[in-house]
C-alpha positions as CSV (number, residue, x, y, z in Angstrom):
1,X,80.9,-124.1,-70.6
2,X,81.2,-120.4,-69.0
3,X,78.1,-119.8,-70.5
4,X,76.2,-122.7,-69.8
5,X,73.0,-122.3,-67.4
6,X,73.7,-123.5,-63.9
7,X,71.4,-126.3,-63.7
8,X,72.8,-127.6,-67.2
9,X,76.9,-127.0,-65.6
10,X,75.9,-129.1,-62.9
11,X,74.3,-132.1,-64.6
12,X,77.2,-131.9,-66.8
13,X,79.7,-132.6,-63.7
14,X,77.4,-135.0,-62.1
15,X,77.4,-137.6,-65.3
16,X,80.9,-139.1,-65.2
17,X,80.5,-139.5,-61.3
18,X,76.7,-140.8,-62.1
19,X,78.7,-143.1,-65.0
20,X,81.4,-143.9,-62.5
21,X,78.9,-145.2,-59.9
22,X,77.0,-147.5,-62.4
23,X,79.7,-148.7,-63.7
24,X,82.5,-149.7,-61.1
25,X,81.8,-153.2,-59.9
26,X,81.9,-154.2,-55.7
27,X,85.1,-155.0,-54.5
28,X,84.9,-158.9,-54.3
29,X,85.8,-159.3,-50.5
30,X,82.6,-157.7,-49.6
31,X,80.3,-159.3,-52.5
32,X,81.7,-162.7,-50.8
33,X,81.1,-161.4,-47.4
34,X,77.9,-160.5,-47.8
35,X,77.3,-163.6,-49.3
36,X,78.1,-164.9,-46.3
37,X,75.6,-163.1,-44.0
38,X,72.8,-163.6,-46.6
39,X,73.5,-167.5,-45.4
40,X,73.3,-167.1,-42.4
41,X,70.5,-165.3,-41.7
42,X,66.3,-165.6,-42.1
43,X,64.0,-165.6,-44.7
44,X,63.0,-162.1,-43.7
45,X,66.2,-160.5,-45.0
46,X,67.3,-163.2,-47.6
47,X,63.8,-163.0,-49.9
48,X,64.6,-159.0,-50.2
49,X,68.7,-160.0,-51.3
50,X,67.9,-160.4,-55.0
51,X,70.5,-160.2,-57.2
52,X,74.7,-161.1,-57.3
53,X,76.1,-157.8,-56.2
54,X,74.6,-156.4,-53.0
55,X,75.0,-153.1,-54.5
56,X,73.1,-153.1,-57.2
57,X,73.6,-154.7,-60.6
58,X,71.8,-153.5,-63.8
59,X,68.4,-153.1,-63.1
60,X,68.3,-154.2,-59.7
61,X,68.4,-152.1,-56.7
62,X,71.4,-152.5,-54.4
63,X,70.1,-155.4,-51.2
64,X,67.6,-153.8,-48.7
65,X,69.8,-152.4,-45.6
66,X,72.7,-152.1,-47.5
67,X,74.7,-148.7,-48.2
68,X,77.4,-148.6,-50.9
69,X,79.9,-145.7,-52.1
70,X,82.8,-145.7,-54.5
71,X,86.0,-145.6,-53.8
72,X,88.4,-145.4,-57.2
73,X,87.4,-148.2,-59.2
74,X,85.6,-149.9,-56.7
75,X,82.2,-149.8,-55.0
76,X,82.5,-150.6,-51.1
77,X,79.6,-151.5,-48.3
78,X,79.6,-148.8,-45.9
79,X,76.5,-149.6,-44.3
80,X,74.8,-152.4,-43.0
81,X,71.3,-152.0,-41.3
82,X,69.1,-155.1,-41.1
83,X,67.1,-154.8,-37.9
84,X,64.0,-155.9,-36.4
85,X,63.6,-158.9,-38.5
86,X,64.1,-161.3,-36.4
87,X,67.4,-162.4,-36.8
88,X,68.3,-165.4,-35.2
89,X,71.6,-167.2,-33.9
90,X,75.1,-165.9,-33.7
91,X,76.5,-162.5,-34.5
92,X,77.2,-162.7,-38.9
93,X,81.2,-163.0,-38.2
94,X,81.3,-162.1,-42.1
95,X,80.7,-158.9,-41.0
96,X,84.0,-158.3,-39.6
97,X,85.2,-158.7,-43.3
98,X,83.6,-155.7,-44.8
99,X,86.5,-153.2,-43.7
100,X,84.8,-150.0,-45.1
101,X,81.7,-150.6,-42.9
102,X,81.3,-147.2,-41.2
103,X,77.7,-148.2,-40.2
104,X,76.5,-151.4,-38.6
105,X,73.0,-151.3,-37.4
106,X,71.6,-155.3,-36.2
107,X,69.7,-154.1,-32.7
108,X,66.3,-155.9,-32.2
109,X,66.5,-158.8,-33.8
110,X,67.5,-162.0,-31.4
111,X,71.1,-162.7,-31.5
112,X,73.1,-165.2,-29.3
113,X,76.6,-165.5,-28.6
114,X,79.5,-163.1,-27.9
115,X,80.8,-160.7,-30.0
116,X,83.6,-162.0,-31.8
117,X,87.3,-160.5,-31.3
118,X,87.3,-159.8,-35.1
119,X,85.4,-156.9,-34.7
120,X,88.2,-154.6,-33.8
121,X,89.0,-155.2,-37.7
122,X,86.3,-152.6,-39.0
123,X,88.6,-149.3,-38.2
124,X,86.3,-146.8,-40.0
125,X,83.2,-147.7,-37.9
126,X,81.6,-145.1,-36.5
127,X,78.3,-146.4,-35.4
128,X,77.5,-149.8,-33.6
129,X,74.2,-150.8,-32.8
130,X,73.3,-153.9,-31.4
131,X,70.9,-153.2,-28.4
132,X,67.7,-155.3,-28.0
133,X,69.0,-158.5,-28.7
134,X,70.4,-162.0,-26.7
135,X,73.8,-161.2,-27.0
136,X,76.1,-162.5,-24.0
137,X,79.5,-163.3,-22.4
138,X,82.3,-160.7,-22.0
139,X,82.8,-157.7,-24.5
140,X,86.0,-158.3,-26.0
141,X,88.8,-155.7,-25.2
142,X,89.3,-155.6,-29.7
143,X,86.0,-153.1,-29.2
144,X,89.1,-150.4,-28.3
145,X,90.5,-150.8,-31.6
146,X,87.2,-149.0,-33.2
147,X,89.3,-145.7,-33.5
148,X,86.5,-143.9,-35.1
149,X,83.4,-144.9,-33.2
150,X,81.2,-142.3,-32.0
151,X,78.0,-144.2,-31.2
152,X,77.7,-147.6,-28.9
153,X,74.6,-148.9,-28.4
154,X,74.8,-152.6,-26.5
155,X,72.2,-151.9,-24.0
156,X,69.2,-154.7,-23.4
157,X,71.3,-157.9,-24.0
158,X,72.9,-159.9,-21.5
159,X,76.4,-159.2,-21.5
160,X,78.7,-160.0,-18.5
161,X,82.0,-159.5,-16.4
162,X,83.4,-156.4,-16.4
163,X,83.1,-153.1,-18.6
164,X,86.3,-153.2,-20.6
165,X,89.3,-150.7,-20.0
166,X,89.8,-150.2,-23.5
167,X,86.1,-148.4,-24.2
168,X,88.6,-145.6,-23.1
169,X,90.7,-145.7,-26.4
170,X,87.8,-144.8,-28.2
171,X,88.8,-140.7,-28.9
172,X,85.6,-140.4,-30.8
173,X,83.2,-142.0,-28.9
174,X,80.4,-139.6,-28.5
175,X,77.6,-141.9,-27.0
176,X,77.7,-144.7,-24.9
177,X,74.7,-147.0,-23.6
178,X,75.6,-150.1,-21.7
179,X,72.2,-150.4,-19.5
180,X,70.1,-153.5,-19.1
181,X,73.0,-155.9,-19.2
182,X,74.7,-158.4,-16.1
183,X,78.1,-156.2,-16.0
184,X,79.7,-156.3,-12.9
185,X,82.8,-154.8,-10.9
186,X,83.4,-151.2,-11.1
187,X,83.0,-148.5,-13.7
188,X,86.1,-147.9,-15.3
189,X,87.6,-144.4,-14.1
190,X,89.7,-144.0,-17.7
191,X,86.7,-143.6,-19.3
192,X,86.7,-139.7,-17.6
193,X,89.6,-139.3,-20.2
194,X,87.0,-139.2,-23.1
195,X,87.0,-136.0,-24.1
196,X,84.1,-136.1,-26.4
197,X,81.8,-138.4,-24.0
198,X,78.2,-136.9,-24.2
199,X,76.3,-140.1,-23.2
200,X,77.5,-142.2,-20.4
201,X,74.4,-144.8,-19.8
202,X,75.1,-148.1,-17.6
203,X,72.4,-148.3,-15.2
204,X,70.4,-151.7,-14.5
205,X,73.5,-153.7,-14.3
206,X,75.2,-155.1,-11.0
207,X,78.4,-152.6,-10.7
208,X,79.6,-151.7,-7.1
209,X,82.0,-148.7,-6.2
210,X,81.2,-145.0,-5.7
211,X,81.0,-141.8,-7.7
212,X,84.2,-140.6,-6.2
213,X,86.1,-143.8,-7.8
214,X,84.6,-142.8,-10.9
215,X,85.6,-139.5,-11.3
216,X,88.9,-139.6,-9.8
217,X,91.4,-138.3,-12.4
218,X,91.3,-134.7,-13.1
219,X,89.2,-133.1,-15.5
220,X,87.4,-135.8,-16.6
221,X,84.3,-136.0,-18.4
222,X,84.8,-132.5,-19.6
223,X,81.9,-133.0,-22.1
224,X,79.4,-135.3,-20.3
225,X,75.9,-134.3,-20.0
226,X,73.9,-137.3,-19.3
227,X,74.8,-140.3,-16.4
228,X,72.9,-143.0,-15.9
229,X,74.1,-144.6,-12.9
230,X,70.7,-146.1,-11.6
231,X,69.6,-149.4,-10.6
232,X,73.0,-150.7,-9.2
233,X,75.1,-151.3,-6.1
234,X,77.2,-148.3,-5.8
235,X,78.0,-147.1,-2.5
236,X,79.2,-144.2,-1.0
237,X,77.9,-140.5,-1.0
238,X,77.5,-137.9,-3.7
239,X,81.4,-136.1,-4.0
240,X,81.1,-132.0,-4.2
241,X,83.6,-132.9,-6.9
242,X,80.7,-134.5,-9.3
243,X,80.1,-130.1,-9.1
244,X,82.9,-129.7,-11.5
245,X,81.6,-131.9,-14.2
246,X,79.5,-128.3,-15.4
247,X,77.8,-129.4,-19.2
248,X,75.8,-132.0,-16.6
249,X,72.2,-132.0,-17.8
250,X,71.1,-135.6,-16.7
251,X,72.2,-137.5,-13.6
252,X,70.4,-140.6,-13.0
253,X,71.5,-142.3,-9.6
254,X,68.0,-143.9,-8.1
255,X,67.9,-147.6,-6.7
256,X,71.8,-147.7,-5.5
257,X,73.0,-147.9,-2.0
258,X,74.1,-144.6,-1.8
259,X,75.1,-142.5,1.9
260,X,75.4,-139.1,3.3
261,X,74.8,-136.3,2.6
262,X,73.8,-133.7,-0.4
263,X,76.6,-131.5,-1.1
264,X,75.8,-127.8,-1.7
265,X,78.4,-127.5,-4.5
266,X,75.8,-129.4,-6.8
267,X,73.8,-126.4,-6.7
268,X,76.3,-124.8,-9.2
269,X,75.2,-127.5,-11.9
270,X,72.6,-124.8,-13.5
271,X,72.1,-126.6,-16.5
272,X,71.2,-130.7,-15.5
273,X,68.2,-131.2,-16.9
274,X,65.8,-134.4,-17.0
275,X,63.0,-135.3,-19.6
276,X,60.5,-137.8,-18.6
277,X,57.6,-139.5,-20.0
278,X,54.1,-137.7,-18.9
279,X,52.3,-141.1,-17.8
280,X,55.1,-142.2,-15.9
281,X,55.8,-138.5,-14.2
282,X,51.5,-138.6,-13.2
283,X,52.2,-141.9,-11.2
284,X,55.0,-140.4,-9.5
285,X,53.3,-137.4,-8.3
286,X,50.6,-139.7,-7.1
287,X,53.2,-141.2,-4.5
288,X,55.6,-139.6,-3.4
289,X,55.9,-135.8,-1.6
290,X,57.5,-133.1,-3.8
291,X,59.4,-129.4,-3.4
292,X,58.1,-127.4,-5.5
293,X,58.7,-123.7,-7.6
294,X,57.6,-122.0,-10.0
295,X,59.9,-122.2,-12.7
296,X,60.0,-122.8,-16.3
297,X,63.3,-125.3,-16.0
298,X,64.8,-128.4,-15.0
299,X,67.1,-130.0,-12.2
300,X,67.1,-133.5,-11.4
301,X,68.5,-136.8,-10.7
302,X,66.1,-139.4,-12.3
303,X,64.4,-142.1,-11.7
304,X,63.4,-144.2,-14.2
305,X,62.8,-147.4,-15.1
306,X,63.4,-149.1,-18.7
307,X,63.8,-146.0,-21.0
308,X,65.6,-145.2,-24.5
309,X,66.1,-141.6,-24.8
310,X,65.7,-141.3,-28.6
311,X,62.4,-142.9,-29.1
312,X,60.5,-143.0,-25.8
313,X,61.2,-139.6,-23.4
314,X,57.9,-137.0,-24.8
315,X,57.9,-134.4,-22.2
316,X,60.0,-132.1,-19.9
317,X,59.1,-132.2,-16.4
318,X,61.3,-130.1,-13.7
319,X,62.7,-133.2,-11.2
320,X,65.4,-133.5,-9.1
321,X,65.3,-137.6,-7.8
322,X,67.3,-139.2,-5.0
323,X,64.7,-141.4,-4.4
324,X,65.7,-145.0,-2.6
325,X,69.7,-144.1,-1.3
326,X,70.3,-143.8,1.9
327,X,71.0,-139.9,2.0
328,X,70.9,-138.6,5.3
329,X,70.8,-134.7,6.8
330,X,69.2,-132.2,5.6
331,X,69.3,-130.6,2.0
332,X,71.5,-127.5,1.5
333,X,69.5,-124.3,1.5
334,X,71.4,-123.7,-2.0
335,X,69.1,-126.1,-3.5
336,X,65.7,-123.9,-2.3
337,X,67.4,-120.9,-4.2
338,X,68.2,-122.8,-7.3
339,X,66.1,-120.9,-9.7
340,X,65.4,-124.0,-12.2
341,X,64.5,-126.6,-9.3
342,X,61.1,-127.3,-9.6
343,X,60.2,-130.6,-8.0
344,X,62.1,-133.3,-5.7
345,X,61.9,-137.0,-5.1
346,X,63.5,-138.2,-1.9
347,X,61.1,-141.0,-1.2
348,X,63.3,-143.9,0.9
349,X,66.1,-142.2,2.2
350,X,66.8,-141.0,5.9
351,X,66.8,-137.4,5.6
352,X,65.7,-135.2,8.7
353,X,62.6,-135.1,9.4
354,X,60.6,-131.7,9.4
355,X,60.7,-129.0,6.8
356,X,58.9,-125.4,6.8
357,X,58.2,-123.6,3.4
358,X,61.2,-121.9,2.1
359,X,61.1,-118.5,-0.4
360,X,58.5,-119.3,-2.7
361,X,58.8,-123.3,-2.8
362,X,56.4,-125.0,-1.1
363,X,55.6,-128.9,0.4
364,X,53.0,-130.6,-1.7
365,X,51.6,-133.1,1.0
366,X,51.4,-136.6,-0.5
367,X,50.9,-139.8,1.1
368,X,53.5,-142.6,1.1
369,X,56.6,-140.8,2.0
370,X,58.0,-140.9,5.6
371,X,61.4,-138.0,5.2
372,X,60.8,-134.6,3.6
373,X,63.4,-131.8,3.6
């Protein structure tokens, strides 16, 4: 074989693991649990589930939306992803069974109900999504026992009470979306102890408290870059401490009940950035009064409405929104010399009145704006 032609070595490895794959047979616990979904879902998915083993048997392709691999003698289901079909009733408890699952993928399809406790079972998950659907109640504190989990999506559903403690025990939990939902109380402050947290989203909810609750213990967040803290109740005023959170490119904190003043130590946040739709940035400018300069960058606090990052946001715009707070004063100097602040929001809020050009930004006069700093 030391002679043999690459290409001709490497098919020659490749056939006992190509034979190996054909020939191993699904592990029986998930053939029966997936069995049990294909029962309890619609047409949609069920007329495209041909076959006895959902991984493929013979000459018949393994079930639409599911991902297999082998594991000694036995093939496994290590993904799952039936969306947008229309779904409809309770989440597929059978789910729960397939312990290999590192991939469950259900979001916008139109499923009731809670999520069951059982889901703390699948410890290799590393992605959840269920956003865009009817789901409800509390989340259940098992969702901390998903030691691998990296992705969470729950957001447009109508999940209630509390955000759970035990999101914090996730130690791979990379992304975390939780807007559009009826949570309530405060954001929990353990969730600063995530040290791999990129994506902390849980704005349109009804959660109360202040920034400084949230990022009480030391060092936390030491890997965040986008907060979505917009479109709740949260009180208080912006701590200088939110400075030391430095990989912040996003901060989203528009329609809350926020106070004071703008701390100069946010000036030190070089690299928050915003993206945000063209359309929606062209109404914006229409309305509301804008600091301007002439730079190629990005610093802002957002404000926008319904929005998933991944499959809507087509532009980068340069915006800094505070808009509807309650800010008062005036806004550091620092923040005129910030060389990637571009534009600023600060519609419905009681800052001082009366601001003169400062080094090369200027006042774009637009109507329907009664403070500008």
């Amino acid at each position: 074989m030391a002679n043999w032609p690459p290409a001709i070595l490497l098919f020659a490895l490749l056939i006992p693991l190509l034979f190996n794959a054909v020939s191993c047979k699904t592990l029986k616990r998930d053939v029966k649990a997936l069995n049990e979904i294909k029962s309890s879902l619609g047409w949609r998915v069920v007329y495209s589930w041909v076959g006895d083993d959902p991984c493929g048997d013979g000459d018949l392709p393994p079930w639409s939306g599911v991902t297999c691999s082998v594991q000694g003698d036995y093939r496994v289901v290590t993904g799952l992803e039936v969306y947008a079909v229309s779904i409809v009733g309770p989440f597929p408890i059978a789910v729960t069974n397939l312990l290999d699952l590192q991939r469950l993928d259900l979001h916008n399809n139109k499923l009731t109900g809670p999520i069951p406790p059982q889901i703390g079972r699948l410890k290799r998950l590393k992605v959840l999504n269920l956003r865009w659907n009817k789901l409800q109640d509390v989340l259940p504190p098992e969702i901390g026992e998903l030691k691998s989990l990296t992705h969470l999506y729950l957001s447009f559903n109508s999940f209630n009470g509390e955000i759970p403690r035990e999101l914090a025990n996730l130690p791979a939990l990379r992304y975390l979306y939780l807007h559009e939902n009826r949570f309530v109380g405060r954001i929990p402050a353990e969730l600063g102890n995530l040290q791999n947290l990129r994506h902390l989203d849980v704005g349109n909810n009804h959660l109360v408290g202040t920034i400084r609750e949230l990022i009480r213990i030391e060092g936390c967040f030491p890997a965040l870059r986008n907060l979505y803290l917009n479109n709740n109740y949260l009180t208080g005023g912006i701590p200088a401490q939110l400075a030391n959170l430095t990989n912040l490119e996003i901060l989203h904190l528009s329609y809350n009940k926020m106070t004071g003043i703008i701390p100069s130590a946010l000036a030190r946040l070089p690299r928050l950035t915003y993206l945000i739709p063209k359309p929606i940035l062209s109404v914006f400018k229409c309305a509301f009064k804008v600091l301007s300069l002439r730079t190629p960058r990005t610093f802002k606090f957002g404000h926008l409405g319904k929005r998933e990052l991944e499959e809507e946001l087509n532009s980068k715009s340069t915006v800094w929104y505070l808009d509807h707070n309650q800010f008062s004063g005036r806004i550091p100097d620092a923040f005129y010399k910030h060389s990637f602040l571009k534009e600023m929001y600060i519609e419905s809020n009681a800052f001082r009145q009366g601001v003169n050009p400062i080094g090369v930004h200027k006042v774009l006069e637009v109507s329907d704006t009664e403070f500008l700093v």
